[in-house]
C-alpha positions as CSV (number, residue, x, y, z in Angstrom):
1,X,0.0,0.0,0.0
2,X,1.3,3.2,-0.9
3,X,0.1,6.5,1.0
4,X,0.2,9.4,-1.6
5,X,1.7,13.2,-0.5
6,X,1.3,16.1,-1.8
7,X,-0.5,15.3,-4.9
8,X,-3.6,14.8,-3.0
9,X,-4.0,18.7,-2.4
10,X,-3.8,19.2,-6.8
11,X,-7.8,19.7,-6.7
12,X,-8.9,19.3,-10.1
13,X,-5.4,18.3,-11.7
14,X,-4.7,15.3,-9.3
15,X,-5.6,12.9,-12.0
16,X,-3.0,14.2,-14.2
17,X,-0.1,13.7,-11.6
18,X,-2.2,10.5,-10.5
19,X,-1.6,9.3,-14.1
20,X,2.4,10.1,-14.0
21,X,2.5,8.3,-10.6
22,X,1.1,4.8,-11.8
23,X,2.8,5.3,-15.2
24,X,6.2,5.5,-13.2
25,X,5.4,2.9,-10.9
26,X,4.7,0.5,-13.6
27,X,7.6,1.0,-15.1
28,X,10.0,1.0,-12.3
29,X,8.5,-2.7,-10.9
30,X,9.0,-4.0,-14.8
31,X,11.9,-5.7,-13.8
32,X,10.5,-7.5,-10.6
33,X,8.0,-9.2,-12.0
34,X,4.0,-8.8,-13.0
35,X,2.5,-6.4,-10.4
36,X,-1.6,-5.2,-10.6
37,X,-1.1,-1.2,-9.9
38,X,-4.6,0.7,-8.7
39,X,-4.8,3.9,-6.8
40,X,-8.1,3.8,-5.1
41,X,-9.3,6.6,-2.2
42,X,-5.9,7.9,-2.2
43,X,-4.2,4.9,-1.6
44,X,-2.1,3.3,-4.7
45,X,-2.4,-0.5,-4.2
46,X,0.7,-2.9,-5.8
47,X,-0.7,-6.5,-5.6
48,X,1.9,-8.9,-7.0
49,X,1.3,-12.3,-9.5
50,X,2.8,-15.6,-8.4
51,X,6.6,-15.5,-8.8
52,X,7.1,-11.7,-8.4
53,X,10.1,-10.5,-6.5
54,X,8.5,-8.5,-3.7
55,X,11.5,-7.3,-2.0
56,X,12.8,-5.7,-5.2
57,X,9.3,-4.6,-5.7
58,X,9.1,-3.1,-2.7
59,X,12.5,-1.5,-2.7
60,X,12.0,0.8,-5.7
61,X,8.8,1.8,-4.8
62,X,10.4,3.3,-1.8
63,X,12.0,5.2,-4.4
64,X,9.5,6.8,-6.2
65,X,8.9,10.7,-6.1
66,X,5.1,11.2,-5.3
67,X,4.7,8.2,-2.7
68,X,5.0,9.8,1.5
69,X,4.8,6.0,3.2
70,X,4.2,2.7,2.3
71,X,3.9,-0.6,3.7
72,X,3.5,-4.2,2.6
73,X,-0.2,-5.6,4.0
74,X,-2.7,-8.4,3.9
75,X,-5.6,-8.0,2.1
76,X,-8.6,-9.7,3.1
77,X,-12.3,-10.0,3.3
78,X,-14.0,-6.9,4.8
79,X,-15.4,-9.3,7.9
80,X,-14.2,-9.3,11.1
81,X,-14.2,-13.5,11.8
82,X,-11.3,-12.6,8.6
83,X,-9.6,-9.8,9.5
84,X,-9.3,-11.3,12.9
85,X,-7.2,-14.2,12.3
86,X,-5.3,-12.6,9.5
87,X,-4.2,-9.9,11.8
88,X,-2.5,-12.4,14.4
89,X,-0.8,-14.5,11.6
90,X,0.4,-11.7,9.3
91,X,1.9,-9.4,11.9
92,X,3.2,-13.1,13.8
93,X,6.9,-12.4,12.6
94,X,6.9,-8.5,14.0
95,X,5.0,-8.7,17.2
96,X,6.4,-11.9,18.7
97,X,9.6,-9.9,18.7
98,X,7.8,-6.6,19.9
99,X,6.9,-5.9,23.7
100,X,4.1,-2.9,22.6
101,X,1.8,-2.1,20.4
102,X,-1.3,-0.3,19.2
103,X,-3.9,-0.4,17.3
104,X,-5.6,1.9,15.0
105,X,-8.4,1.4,12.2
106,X,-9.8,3.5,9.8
107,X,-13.2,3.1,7.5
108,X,-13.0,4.4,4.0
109,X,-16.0,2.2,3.9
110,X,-18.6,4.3,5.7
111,X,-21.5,1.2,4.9
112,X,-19.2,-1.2,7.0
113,X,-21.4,-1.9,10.1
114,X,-18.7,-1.5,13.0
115,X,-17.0,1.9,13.7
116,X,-13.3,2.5,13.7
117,X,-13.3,2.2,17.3
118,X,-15.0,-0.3,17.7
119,X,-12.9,-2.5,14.7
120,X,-9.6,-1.3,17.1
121,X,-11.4,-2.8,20.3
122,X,-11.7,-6.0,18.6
123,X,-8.7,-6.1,16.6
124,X,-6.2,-5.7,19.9
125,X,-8.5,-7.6,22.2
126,X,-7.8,-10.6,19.3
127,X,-3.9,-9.8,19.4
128,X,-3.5,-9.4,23.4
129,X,-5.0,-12.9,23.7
130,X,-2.6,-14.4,20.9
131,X,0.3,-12.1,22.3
132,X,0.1,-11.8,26.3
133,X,3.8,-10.7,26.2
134,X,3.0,-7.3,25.0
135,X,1.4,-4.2,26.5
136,X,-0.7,-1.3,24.7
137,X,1.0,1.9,24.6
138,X,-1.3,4.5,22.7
139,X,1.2,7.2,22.8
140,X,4.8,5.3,21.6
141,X,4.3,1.8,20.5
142,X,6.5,-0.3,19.1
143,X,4.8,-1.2,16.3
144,X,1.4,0.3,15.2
145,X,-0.8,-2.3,13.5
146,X,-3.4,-0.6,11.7
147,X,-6.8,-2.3,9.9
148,X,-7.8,-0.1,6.9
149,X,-11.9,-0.9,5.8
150,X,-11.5,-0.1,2.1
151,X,-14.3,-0.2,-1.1
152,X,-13.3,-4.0,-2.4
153,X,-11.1,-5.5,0.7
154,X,-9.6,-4.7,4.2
155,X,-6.3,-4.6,4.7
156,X,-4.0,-5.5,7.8
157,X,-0.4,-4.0,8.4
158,X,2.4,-2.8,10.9
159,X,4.4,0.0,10.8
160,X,4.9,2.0,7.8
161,X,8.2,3.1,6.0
162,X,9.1,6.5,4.8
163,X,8.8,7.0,0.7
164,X,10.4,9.4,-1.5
165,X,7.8,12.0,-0.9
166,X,7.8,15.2,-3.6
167,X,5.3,14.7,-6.9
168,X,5.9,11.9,-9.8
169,X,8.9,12.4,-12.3
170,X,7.8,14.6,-14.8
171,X,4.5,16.3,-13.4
172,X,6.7,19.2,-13.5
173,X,8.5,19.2,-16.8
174,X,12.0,18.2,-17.8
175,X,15.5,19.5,-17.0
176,X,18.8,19.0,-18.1
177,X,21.3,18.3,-14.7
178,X,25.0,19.8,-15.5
179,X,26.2,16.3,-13.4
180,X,29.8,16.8,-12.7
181,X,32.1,14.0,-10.8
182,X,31.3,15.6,-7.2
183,X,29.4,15.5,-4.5
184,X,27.1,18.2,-5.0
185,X,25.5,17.4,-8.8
186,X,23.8,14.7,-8.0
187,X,22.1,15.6,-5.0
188,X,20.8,18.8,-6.7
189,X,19.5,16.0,-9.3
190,X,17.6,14.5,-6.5
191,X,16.1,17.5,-5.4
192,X,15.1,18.6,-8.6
193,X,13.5,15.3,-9.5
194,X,11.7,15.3,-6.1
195,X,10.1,18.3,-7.0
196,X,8.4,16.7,-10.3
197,X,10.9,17.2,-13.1
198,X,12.0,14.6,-15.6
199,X,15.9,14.9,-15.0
200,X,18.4,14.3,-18.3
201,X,22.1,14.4,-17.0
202,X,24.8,16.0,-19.1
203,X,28.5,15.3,-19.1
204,X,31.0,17.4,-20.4
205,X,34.3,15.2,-20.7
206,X,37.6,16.2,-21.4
207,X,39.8,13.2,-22.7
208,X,42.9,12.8,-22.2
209,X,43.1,15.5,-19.6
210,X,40.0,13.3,-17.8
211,X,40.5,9.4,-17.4
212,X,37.8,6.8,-18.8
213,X,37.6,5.8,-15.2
214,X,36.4,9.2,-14.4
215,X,33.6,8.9,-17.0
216,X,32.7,5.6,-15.9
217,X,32.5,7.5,-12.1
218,X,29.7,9.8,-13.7
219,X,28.2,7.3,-15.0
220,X,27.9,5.0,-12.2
221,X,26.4,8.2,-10.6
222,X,24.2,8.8,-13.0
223,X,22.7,5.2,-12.4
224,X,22.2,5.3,-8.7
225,X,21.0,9.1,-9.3
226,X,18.4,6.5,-11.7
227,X,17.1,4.4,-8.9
228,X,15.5,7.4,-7.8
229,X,14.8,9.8,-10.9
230,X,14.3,6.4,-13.7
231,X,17.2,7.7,-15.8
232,X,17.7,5.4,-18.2
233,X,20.6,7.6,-20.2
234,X,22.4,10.7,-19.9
235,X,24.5,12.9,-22.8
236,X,28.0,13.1,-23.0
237,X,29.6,16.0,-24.4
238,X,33.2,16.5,-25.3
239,X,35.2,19.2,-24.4
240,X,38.7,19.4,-24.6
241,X,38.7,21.4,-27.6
242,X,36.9,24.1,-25.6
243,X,39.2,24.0,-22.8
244,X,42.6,23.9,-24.8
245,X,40.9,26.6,-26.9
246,X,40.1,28.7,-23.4
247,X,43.6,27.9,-22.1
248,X,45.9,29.1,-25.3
249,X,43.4,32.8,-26.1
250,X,42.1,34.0,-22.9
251,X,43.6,35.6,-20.0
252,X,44.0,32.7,-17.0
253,X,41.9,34.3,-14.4
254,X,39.0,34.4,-16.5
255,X,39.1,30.5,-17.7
256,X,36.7,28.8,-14.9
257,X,34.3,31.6,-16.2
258,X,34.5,31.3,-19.4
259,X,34.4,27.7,-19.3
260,X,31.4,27.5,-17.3
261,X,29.9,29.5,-19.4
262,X,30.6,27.3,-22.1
263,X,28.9,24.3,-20.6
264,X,25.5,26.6,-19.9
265,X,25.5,27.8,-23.4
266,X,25.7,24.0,-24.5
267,X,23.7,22.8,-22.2
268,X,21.2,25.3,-23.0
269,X,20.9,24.7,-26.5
270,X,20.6,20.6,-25.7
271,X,18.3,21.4,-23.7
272,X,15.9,23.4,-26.3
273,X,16.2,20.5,-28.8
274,X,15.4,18.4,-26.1
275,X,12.4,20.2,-25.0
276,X,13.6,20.9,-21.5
277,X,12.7,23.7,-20.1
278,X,15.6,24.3,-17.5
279,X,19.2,23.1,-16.3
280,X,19.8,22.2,-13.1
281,X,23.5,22.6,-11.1
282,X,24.5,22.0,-8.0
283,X,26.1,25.2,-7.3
284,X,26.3,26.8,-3.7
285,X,27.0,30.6,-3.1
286,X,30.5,30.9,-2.0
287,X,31.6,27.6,-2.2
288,X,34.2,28.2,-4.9
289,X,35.2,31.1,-6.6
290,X,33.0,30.5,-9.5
291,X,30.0,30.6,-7.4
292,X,29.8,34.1,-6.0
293,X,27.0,35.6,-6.7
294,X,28.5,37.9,-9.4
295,X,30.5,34.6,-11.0
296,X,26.9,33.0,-11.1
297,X,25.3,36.1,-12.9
298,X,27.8,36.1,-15.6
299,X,27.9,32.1,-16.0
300,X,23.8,31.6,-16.6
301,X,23.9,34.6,-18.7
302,X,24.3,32.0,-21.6
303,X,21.9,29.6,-20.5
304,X,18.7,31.0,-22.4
305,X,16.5,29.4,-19.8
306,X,15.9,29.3,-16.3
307,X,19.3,27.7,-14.1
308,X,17.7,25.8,-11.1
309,X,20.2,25.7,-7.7
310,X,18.4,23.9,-4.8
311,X,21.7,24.0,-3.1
312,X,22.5,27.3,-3.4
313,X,21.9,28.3,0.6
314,X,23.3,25.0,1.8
315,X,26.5,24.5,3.4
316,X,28.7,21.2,2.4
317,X,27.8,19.1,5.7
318,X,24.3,19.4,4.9
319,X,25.2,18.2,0.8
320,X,26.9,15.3,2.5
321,X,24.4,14.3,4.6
322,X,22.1,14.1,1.9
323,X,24.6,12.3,-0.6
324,X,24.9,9.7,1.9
325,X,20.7,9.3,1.9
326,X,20.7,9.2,-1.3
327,X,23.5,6.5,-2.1
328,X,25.8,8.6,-4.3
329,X,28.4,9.9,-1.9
330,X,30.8,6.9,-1.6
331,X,31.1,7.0,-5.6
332,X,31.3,10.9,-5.6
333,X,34.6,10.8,-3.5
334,X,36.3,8.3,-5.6
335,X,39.7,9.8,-6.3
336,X,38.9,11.0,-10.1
337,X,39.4,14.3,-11.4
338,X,36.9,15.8,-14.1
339,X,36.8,18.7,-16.2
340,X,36.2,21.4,-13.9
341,X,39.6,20.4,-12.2
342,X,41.6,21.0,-15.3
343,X,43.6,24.5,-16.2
344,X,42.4,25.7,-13.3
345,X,44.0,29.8,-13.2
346,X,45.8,30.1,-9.3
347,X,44.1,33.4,-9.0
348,X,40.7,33.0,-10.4
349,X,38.2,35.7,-10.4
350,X,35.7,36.4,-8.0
351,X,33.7,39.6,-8.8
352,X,33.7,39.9,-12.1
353,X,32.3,42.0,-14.5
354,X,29.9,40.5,-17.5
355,X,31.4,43.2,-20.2
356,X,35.0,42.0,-19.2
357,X,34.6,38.3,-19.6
358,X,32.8,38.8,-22.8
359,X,35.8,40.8,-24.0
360,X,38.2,37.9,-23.0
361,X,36.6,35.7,-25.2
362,X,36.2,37.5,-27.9
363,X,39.0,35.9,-29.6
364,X,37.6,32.4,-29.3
365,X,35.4,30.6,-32.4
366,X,32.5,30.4,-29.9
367,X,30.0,29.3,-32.4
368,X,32.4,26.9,-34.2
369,X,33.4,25.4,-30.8
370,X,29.7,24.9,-29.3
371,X,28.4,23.6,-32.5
372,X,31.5,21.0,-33.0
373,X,30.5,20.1,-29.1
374,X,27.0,19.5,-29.7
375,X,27.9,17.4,-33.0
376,X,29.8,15.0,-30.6
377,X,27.4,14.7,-27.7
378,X,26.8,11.2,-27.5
379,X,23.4,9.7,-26.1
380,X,24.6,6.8,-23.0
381,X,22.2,4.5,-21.6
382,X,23.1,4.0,-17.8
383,X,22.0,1.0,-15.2
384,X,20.2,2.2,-12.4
């Protein structure tokens, strides 16, 4: 059973992000088998066929951006002399171990002839009896066994887990995520993705001045950023020649700059042919030099659409912490370098003025170099 969040509160367009939800869901529990997937009074139900792997099943729906809690129950006939026994043998495995408990009912089913109270009453008296070891504790139980009265069945479960929470991929448009070999990329993926857009990660790769092993590092992160967001492939964009290009005609102070603005103008232009409607970074103010606020002025200046920065007022414990939620910080810290690490000036600049770094390009092909970039962007499929 999955509880839905936010989406509930969409009024007349909850169907439309109810739609995005089951389509996602379906396709995320492909690989686990043949599931039945019905959302019903708010509740999504994910009943599984003979052979399915329920674990798996119930792993990446854990995953998925629109669900705020789920739980695995038993379904069974809306009668008490079922529910009953069905509560003691399903919940057997949690509360033999327990020593408290509670429990709770609530009746979607307003024709059901007992009230929620009194379906509680019975339902603990019935687990007491089987279970004289453990007490009832209303205000901090161990486990909370709750019976749900629904339209077609009742169902019986324990306590519930945490989901993803946010709205389904997608419900919000698409994105392109500037995904970098660090720490703080792929969380601002996440973030992004939580909040309903379709995330497409772009690479920018500099070979030989970046290893292979560094782009099999992004993709790895792209992958587990997949268990999360359903990436299936990201774009991979080289760059040397706009690097070496950067290094030999403009001044060295202005090359992060002008670089990164490089990668938004790119980035920006894949993104309009890919009908995304904004890039996402993981930039946080003052974090480097090319992230004060006047750096990040001049960089998305060249992005033609929106530039998304979820991280901008966080601090780097706080990106860590979340990395580690989210899987991606053990692969983050490999020891690889990537493109943002190379020709970097010993005295970069920190205020600087938009007219000024236009003028230090000004001697670079910057059409001939972005459109031999884009020619070479390669489409990767990643495993999540």
């Amino acid at each position: 059973m999955l509880k839905l969040g936010e989406l509930v509160l969409k009024g007349l367009n909850r169907g439309r992000f109810e739609e995005r939800l089951i389509r996602d869901l379906k396709r995320r529990l492909t690989p686990f088998g043949a599931f039945h997937v019905a959302s019903r009074q708010s509740v999504v139900t994910v009943t599984p066929e003979d052979g399915s792997d329920t674990d798996g099943a119930y792993g990446a729906c854990a995953r998925v951006f629109g669900v705020m809690a789920l739980t695995r129950a038993a379904a069974v006939p809306k009668d008490m002399n079922a529910i009953l026994p069905a509560a003691i043998e399903y919940l057997r495995p949690t509360l033999s171990r327990a020593r408290s408990f509670k429990v709770e009912a609530r009746r979607a089913d307003k024709s059901f002839p007992l009230s929620s109270p009194d379906v509680a009453r019975q339902t603990g008296g019935a687990l007491h009896e089987a279970y004289p070891h453990l007490t009832v504790d209303v205000h901090g139980p161990e486990v909370l066994v709750t019976v749900e009265i629904r339209d077609t069945e009742a169902y019986i479960h324990g306590n519930p887990r945490s989901g993803a929470g946010g709205l389904p991929s997608g419900s919000g448009g698409r994105a392109l995520l500037l995904l970098s070999g660090g720490i703080d990329s792929p969380v601002a993926g996440h973030m992004m993705a939580k909040r309903g857009l379709e995330i497409i990660p772009v690479h920018f790769y500099s070979y030989p001045y970046t290893s292979p092993e560094a782009l099999d590092k992004v993709k790895k992160l792209a992958g587990l950023l997949g268990l999360w967001t359903g990436v299936s492939a990201m774009r991979i964009v080289p760059f040397t020649a706009v690097q070496e290009a950067i290094r030999r005609q403009c001044p060295e102070d202005y090359a992060t700059l002008i670089m990164r603005r490089f990668m938004t103008d790119i980035a920006g232009r894949l993104a309009g042919r890919m009908k995304a409607g904004a890039l996402v970074t993981g930039e946080s103010l003052g974090q480097v030099a090319s992230q004060t606020m006047e750096a990040l002025a001049v960089t998305e200046q060249t992005a033609g659409r929106p530039v998304l920065r979820p991280l901008i007022g966080m601090d780097k414990e706080e990106i860590v912490v979340l990395a580690r939620k989210i899987g991606t910080f053990e692969t983050s810290i490999l020891p690889y370098e990537d493109c943002c690490t190379v020709f970097t000036p010993r005295h970069p600049r920190t205020k600087p003025r938009l007219e000024a770094v236009i003028g230090a390009e000004r001697g670079l092909d910057r059409e001939g170099l972005i459109a031999a970039a884009i020619a070479g962007a390669e489409r990767v499929n990643v495993e999540s």
